[in-house]
N, C-alpha and C positions, 0 to 999 in steps of 0.2 A: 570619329567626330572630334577627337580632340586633337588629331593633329589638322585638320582643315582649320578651325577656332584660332590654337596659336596661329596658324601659316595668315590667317586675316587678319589676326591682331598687329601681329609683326606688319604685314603689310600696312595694315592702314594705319601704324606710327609712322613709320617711316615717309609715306605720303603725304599723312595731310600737313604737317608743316611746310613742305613744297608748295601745296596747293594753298594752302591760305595764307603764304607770302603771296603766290603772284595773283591771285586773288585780289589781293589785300593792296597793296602796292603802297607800302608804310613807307612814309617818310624816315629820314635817321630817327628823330625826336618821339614818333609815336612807337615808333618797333620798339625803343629802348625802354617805352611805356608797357606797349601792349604784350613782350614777351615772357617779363617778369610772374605776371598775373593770369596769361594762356597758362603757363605751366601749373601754376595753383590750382587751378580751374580743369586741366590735365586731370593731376593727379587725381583731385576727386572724380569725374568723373569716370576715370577707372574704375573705382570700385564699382558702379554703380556697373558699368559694365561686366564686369567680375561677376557680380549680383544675375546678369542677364546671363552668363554661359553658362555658370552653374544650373537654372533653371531649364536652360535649352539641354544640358547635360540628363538635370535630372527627366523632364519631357521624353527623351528618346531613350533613356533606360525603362519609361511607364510605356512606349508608344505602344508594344502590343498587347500590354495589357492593363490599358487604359482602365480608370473607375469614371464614376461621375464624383467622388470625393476628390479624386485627385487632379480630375480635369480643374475644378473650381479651387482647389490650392494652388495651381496654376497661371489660372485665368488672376487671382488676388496677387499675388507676388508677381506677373506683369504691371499690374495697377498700381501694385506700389512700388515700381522702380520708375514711372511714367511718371508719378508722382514726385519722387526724390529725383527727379530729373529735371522736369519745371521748378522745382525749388531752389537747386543747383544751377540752371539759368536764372532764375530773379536774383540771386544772392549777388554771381559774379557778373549780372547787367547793371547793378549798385554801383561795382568797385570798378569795373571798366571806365562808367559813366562818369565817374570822378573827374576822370583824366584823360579820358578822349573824347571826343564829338558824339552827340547820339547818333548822326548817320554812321560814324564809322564803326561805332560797337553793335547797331543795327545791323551794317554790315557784313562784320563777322559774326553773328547769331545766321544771319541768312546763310555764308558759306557753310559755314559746322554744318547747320539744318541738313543742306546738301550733298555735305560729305557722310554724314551720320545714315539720310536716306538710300546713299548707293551703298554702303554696308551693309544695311538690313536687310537690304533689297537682295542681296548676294548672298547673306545667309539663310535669309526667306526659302530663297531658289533647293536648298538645299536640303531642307526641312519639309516631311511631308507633312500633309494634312492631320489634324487629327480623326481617327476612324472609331466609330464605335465595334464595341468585342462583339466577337462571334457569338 
């Protein structure tokens, strides 16, 4: 499990700056606006990520022998990264909006949205169900 996790994390750094340039199709003036502040925005959002592999980590060390205590520590510490993750978008749709257009940092919320969705999606695939114990 954790070399699939790295191998998507590497992958989807390396991609999504391709993809939300030609997405994006920034002029000189906004790129040199909008880069600065992706990367900030980046960075936290890492953690918050961090936060999800470790829980998907710990998930598949409980999968066979799941509790109902541990499902529900679970099910909370997803809640609360969904959480710190909408707060982490309204924070940097603030400092975006400063200094670009709202369609254009609407925009870029839409791509991320998208590219964040085929991530999940990918490692969804890859996770099974939780099952109750025998």
């Amino acid at each position: 499990m954790d070399d699939f996790i790295e191998i998507l994390k590497s992958d989807l750094k390396t991609q999504k700056r391709a993809l939300i340039t030609e997405a994006m199709q920034f002029t000189t003036e906004e790129s040199a606006v909008f880069w600065p502040i992706y990367k900030k925005y980046e960075y936290e959002h890492s953690h918050i990520n961090d936060d999800r592999f470790h829980a998907i980590k710990d998930y598949s060390a409980h999968y066979e022998k799941m509790t109902d205590e541990k499902a529900r520590e679970l099910v909370h510490k997803f809640f609360s990264m969904d959480e710190n993750e909408m707060s982490l978008k309204r924070k940097f749709f603030a400092e975006f909006d400063l200094k670009l257009s709202p369609i254009t940092v609407a925009k870029f919320f839409q791509v991320y949205g998208q590219i964040n969705m085929l991530f999940n999606l990918e490692l969804a695939s890859e996770l099974p169900l939780i099952k109750k114990p025998n």
